[in-house]
KETI-118215 format. One record per atom (N, C-alpha, C): atom name; x, y, z; residue in three letters. Coordinates in Angstrom, 1 decimal, m for minus. Each point is the difference from the previous one (the first is absolute). Layout:
N
('CA' (X Y Z) 'ALA')
...
END
This chain:
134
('N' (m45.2 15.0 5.7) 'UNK')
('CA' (1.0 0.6 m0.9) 'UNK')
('C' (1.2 0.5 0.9) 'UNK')
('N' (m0.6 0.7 1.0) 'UNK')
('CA' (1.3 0.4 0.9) 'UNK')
('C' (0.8 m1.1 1.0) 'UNK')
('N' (m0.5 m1.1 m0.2) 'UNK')
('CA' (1.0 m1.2 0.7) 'UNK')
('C' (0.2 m0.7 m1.3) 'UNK')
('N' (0.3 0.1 m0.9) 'UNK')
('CA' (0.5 m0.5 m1.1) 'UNK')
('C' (1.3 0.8 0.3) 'UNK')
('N' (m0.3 1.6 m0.9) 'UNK')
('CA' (1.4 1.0 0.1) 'UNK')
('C' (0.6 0.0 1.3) 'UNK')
('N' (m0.9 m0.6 1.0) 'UNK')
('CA' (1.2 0.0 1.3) 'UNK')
('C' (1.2 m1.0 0.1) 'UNK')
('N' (m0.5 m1.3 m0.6) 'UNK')
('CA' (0.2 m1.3 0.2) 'UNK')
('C' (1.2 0.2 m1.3) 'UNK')
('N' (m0.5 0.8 m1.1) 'UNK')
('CA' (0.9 0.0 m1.0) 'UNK')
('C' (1.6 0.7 0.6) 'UNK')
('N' (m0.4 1.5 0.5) 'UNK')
('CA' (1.2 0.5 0.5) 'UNK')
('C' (1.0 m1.0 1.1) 'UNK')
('N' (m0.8 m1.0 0.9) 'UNK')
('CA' (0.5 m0.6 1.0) 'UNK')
('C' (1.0 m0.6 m0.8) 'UNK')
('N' (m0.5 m0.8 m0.9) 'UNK')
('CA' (0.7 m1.3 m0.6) 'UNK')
('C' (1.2 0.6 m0.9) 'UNK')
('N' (m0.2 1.2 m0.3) 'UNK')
('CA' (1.4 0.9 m0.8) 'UNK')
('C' (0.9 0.6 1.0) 'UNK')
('N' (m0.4 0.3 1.2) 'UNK')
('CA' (0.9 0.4 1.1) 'UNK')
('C' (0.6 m1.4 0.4) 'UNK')
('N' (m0.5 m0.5 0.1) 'UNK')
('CA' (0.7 m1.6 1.0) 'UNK')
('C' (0.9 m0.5 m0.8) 'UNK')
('N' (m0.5 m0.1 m2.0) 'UNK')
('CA' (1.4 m0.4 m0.6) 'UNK')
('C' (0.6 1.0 m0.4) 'UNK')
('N' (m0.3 1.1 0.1) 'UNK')
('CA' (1.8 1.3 0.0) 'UNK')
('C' (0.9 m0.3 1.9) 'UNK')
('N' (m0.7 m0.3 0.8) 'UNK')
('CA' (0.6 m0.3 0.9) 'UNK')
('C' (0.7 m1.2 0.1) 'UNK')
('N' (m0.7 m1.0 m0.3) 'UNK')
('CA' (0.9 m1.5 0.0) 'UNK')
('C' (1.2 m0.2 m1.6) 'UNK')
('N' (m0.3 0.9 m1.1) 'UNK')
('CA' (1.1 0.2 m0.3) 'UNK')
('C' (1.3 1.0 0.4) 'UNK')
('N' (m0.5 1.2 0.2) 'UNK')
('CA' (0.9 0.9 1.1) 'UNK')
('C' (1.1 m1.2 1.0) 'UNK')
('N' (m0.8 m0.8 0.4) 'UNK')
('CA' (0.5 m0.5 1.5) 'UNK')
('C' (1.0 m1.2 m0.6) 'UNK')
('N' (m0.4 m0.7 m1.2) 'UNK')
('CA' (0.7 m0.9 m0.7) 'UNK')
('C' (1.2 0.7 m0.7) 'UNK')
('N' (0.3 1.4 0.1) 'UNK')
('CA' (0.8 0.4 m1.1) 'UNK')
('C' (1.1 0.4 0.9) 'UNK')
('N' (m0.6 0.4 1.5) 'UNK')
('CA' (0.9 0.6 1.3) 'UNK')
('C' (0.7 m1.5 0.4) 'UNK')
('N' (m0.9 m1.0 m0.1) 'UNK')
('CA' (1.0 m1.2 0.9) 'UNK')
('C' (1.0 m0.6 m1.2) 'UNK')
('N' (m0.2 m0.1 m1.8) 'UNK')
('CA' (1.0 0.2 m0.7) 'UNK')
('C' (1.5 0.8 0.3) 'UNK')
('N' (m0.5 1.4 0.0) 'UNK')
('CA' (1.0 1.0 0.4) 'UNK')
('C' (0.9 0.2 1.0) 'UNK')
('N' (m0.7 m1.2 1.5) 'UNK')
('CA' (0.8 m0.2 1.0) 'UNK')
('C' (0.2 m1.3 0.1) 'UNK')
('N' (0.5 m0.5 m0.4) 'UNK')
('CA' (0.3 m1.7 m0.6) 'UNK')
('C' (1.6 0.9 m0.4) 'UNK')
('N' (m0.5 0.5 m1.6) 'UNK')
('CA' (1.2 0.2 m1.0) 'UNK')
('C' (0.9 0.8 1.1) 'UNK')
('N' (0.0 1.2 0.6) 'UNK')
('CA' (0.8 0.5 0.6) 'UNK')
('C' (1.0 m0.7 1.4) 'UNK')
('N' (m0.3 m1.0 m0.1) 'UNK')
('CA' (0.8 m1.2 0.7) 'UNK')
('C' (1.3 m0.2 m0.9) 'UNK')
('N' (1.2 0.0 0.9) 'UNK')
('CA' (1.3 m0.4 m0.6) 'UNK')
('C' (0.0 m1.6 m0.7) 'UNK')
('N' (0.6 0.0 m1.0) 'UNK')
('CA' (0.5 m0.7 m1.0) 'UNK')
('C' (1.2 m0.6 m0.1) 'UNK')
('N' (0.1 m1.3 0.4) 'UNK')
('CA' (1.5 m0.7 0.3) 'UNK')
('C' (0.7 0.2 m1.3) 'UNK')
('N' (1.5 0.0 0.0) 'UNK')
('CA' (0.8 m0.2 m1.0) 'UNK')
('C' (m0.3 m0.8 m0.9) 'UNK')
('N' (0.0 m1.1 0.8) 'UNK')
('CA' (0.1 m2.0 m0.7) 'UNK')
('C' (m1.5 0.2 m1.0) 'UNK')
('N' (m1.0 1.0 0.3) 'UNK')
('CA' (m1.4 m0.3 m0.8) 'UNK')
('C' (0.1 0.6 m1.1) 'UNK')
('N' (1.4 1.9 0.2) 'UNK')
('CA' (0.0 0.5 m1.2) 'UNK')
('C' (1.0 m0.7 m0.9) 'UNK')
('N' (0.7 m0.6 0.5) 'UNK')
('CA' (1.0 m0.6 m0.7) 'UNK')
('C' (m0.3 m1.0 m1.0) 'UNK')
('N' (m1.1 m1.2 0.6) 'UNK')
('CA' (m0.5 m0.9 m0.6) 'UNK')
('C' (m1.0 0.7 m1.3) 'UNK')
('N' (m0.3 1.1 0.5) 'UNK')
('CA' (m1.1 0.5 m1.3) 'UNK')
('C' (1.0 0.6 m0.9) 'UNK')
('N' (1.2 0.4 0.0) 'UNK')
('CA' (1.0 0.5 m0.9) 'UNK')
('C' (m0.3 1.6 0.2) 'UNK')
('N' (m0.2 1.1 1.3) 'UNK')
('CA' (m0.5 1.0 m0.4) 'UNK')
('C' (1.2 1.1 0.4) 'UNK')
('N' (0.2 0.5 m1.2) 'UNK')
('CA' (1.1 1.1 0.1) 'UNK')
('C' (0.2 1.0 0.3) 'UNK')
('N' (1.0 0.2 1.2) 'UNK')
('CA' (m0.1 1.1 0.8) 'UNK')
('C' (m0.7 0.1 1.4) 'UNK')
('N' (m0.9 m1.0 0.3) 'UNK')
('CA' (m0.6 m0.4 1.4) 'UNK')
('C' (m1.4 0.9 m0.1) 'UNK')
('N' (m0.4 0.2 m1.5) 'UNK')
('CA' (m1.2 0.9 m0.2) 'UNK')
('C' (m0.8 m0.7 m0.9) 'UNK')
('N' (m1.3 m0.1 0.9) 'UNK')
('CA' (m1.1 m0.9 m0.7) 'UNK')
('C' (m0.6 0.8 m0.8) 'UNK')
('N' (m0.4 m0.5 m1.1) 'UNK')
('CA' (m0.9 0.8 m1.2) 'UNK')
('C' (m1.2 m0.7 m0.2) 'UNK')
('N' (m0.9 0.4 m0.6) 'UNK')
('CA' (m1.5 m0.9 m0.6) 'UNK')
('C' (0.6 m0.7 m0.6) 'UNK')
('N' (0.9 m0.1 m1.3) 'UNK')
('CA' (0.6 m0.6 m0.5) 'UNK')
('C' (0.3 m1.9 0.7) 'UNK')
('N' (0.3 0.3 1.3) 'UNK')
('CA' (0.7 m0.9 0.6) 'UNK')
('C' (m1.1 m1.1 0.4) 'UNK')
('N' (m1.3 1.0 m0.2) 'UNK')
('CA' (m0.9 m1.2 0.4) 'UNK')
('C' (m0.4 m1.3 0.0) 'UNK')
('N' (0.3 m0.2 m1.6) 'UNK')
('CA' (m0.4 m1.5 m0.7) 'UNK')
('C' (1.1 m1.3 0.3) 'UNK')
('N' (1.4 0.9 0.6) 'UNK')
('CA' (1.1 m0.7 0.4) 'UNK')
('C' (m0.5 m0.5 1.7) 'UNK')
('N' (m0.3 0.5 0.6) 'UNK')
('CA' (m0.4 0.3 1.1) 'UNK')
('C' (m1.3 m1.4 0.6) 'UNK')
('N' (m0.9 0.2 m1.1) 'UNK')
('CA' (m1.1 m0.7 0.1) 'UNK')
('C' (0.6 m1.5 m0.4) 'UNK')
('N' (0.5 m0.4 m0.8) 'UNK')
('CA' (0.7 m1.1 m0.6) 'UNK')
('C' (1.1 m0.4 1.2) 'UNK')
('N' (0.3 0.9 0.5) 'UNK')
('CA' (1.2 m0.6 1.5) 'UNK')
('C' (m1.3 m0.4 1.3) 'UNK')
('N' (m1.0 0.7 0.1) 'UNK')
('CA' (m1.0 m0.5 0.8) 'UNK')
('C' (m0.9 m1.3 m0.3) 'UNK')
('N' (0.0 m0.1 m1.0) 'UNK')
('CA' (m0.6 m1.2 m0.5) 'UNK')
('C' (0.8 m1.3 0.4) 'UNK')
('N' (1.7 m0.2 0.0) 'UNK')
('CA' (0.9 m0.6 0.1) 'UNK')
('C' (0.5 0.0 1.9) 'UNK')
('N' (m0.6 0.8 0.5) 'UNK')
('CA' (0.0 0.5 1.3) 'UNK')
('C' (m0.9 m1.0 0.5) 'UNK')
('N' (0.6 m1.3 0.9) 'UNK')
('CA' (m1.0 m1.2 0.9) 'UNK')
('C' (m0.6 1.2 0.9) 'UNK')
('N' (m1.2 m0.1 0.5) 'UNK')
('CA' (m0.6 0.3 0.6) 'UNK')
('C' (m0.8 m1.0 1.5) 'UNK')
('N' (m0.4 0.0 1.2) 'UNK')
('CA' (0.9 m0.6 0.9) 'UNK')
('C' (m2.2 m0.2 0.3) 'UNK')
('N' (m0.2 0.8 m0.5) 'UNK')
('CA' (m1.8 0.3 0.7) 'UNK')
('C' (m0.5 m0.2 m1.2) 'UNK')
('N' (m1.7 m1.0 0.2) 'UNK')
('CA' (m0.4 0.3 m1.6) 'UNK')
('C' (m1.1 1.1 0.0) 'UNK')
('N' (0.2 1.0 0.7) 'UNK')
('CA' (m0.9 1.2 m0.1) 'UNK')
('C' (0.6 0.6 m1.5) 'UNK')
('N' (m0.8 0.9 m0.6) 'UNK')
('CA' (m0.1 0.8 m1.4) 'UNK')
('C' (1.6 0.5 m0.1) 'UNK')
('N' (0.4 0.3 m1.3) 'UNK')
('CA' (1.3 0.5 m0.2) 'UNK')
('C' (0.1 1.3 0.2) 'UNK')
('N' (m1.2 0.8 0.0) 'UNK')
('CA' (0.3 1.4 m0.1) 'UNK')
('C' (m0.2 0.5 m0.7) 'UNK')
('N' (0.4 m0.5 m1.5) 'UNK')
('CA' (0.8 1.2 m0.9) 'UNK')
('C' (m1.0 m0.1 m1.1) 'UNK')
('N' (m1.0 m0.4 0.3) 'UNK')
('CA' (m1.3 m0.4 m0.9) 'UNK')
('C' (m0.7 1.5 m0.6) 'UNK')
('N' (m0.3 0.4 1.1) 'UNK')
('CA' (m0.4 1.9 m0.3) 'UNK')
('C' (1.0 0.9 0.0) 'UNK')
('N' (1.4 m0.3 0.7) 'UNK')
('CA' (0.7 0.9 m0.8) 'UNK')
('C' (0.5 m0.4 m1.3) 'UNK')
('N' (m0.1 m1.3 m0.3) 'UNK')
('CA' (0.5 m0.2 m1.9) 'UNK')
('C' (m1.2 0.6 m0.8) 'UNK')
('N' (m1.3 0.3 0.2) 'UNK')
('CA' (m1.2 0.4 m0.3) 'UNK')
('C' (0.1 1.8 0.4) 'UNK')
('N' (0.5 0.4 0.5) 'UNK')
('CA' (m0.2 1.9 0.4) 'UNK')
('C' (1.3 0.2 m1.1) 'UNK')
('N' (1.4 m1.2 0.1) 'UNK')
('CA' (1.0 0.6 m0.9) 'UNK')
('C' (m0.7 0.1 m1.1) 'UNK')
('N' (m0.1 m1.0 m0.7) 'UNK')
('CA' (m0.5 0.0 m1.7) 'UNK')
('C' (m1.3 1.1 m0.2) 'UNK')
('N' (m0.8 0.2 0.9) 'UNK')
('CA' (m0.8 1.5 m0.3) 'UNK')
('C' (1.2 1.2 0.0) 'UNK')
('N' (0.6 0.3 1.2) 'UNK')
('CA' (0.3 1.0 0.2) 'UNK')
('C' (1.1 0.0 m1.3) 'UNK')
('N' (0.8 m0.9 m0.5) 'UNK')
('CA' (1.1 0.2 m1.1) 'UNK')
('C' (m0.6 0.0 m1.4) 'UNK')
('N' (m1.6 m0.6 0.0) 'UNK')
('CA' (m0.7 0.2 m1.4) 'UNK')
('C' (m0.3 2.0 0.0) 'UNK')
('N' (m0.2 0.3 1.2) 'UNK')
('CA' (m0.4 1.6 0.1) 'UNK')
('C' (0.8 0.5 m0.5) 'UNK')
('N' (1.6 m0.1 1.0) 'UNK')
('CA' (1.1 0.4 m0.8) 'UNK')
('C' (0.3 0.3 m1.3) 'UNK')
('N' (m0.5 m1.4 m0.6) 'UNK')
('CA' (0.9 0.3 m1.4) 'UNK')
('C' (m1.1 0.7 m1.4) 'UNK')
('N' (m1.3 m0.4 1.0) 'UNK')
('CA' (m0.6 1.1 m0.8) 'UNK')
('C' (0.2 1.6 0.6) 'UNK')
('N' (0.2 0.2 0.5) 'UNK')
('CA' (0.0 1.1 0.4) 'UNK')
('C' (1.8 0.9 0.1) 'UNK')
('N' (1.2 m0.9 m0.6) 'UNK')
('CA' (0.7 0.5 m0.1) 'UNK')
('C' (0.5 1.0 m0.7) 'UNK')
('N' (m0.8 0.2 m1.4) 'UNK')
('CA' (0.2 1.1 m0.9) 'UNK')
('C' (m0.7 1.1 0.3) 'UNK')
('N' (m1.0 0.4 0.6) 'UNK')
('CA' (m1.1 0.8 0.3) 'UNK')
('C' (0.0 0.9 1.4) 'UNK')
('N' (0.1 m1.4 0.8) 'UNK')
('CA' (m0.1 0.4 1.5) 'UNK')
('C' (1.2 m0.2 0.6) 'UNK')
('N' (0.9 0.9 m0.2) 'UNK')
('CA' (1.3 m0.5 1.2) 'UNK')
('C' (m0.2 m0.4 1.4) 'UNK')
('N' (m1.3 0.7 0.5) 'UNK')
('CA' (m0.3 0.1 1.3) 'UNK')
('C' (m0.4 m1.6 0.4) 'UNK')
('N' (m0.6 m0.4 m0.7) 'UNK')
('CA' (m0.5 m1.0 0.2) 'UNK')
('C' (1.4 m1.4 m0.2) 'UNK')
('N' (0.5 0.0 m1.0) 'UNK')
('CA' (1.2 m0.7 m0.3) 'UNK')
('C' (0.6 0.5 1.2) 'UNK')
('N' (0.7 0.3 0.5) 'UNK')
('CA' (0.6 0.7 1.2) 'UNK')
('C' (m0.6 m0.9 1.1) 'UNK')
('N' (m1.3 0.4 0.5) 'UNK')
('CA' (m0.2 m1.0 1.1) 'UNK')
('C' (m0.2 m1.3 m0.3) 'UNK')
('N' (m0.3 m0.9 m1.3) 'UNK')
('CA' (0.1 m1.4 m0.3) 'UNK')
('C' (1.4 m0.5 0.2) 'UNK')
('N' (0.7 0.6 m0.4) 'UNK')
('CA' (1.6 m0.3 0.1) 'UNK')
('C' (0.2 m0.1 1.5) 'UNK')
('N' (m0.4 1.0 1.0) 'UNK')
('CA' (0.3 m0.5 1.7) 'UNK')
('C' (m1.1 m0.8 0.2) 'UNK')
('N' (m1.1 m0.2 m0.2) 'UNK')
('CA' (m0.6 m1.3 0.3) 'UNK')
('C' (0.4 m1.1 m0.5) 'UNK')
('N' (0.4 m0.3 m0.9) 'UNK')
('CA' (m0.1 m1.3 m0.5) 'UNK')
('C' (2.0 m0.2 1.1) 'UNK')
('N' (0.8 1.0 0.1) 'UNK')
('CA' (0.8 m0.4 0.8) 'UNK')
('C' (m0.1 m0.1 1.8) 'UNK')
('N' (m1.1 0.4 0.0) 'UNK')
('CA' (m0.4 m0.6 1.3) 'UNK')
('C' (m0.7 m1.2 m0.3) 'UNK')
('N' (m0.3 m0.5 m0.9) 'UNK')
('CA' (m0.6 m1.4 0.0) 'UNK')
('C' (1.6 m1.1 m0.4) 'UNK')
('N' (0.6 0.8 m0.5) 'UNK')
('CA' (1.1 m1.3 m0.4) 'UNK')
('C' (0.7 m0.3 1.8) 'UNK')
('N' (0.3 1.5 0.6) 'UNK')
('CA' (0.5 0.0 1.4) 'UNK')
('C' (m1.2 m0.9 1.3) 'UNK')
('N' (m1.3 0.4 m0.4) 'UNK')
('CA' (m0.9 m1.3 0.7) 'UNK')
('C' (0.4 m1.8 m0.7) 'UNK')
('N' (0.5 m0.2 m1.1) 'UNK')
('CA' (0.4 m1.0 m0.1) 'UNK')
('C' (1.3 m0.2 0.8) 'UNK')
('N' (1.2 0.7 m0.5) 'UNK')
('CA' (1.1 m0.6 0.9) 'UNK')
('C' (0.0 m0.1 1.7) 'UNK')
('N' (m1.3 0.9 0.5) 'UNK')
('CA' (0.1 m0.2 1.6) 'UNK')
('C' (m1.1 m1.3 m0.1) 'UNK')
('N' (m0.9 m0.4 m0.4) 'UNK')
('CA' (m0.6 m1.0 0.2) 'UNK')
('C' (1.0 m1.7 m0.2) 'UNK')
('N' (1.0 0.5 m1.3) 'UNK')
('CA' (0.9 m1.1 0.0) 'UNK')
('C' (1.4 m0.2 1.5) 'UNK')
('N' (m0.4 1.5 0.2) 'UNK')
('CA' (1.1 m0.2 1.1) 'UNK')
('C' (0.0 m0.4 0.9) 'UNK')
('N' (m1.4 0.1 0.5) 'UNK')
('CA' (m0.9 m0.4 1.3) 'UNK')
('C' (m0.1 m1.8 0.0) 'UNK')
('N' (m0.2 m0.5 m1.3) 'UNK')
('CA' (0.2 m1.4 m0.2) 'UNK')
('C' (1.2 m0.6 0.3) 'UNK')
('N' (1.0 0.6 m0.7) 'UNK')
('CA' (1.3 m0.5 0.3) 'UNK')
('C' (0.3 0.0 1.3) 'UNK')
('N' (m0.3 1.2 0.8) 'UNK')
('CA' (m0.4 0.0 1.5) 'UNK')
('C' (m0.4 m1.4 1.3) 'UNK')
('N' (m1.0 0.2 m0.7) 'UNK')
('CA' (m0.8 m1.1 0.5) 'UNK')
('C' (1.0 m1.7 m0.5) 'UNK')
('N' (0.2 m0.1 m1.2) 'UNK')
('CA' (0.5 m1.5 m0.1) 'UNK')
('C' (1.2 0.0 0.7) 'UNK')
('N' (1.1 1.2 0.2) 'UNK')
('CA' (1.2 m0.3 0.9) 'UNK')
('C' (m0.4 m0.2 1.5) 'UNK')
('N' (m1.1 0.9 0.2) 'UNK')
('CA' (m0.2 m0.1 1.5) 'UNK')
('C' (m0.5 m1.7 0.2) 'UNK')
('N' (m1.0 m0.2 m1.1) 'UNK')
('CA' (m0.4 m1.6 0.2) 'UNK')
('C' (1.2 m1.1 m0.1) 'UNK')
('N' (0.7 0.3 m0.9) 'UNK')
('CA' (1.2 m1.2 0.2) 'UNK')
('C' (0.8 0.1 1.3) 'UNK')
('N' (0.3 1.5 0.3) 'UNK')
('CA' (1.1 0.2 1.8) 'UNK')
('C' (m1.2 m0.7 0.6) 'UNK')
('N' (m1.0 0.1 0.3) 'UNK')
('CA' (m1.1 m0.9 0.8) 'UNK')
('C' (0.8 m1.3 0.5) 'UNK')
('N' (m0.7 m0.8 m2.1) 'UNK')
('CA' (0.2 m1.4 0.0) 'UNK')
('C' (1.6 m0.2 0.6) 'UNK')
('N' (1.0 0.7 m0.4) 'UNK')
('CA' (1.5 m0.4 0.7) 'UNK')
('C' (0.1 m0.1 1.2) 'UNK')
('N' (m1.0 0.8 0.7) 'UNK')
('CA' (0.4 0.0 1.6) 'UNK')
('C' (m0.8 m1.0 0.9) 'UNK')
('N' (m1.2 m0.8 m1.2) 'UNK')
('CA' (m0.6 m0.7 0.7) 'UNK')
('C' (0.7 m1.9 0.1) 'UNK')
END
């Protein structure tokens, strides 16, 4: 019985830690600067990303050639947005507190999109100056 309850608490520590650790490398992704040309393309006004901007964001990354065929990325952050913005909207009339922080997450997930699209566009200019110089 007592390596059951041990085995149980391990396995609830390990995933509060591997989501903790997934939510820090989100957070330092998004805090990465944001080219012009990416807010521009997404139409975002004022040079200020919102949750809002997300769905814009995700649809420019889709359209975004990508150079590696490793994973897109944006598979669990399109999966943490739609939780965290269903919380929101339930929780907008009742819980400000809660609406309050869905609103800065879901805009650090739209800002993890434009740095992941930026980083691509990155990469395909650096790969074409390549191919030119070769």
């Amino acid at each position: 019985m007592f390596a059951a309850m041990l085995f149980a608490i391990s396995v609830v520590a390990l995933t509060q830690f591997v989501a903790f650790y997934w939510r820090a490398m989100l957070a330092g992704a998004a805090a990465q600067p944001v080219s012009e040309r990416v807010l521009e393309a997404a139409g975002v006004e004022n040079g200020e990303l919102t949750g809002r901007d997300f769905g814009t964001l995700v649809g420019l990354h889709r359209v975004t050639p990508r150079l590696s065929p490793a994973s897109d990325g944006l598979l669990s952050v399109r999966l943490y947005y739609r939780v965290v913005d269903v919380l929101g909207a339930l929780a907008s009339t009742h819980l400000p507190a809660i609406a309050a922080w869905s609103k800065r997450e879901t805009a650090i997930c739209a800002r993890y999109a434009a740095v992941q699209i930026d980083r691509r566009l990155q990469a395909n200019l650096e790969m074409a100056a390549a191919a030119r110089s070769c």
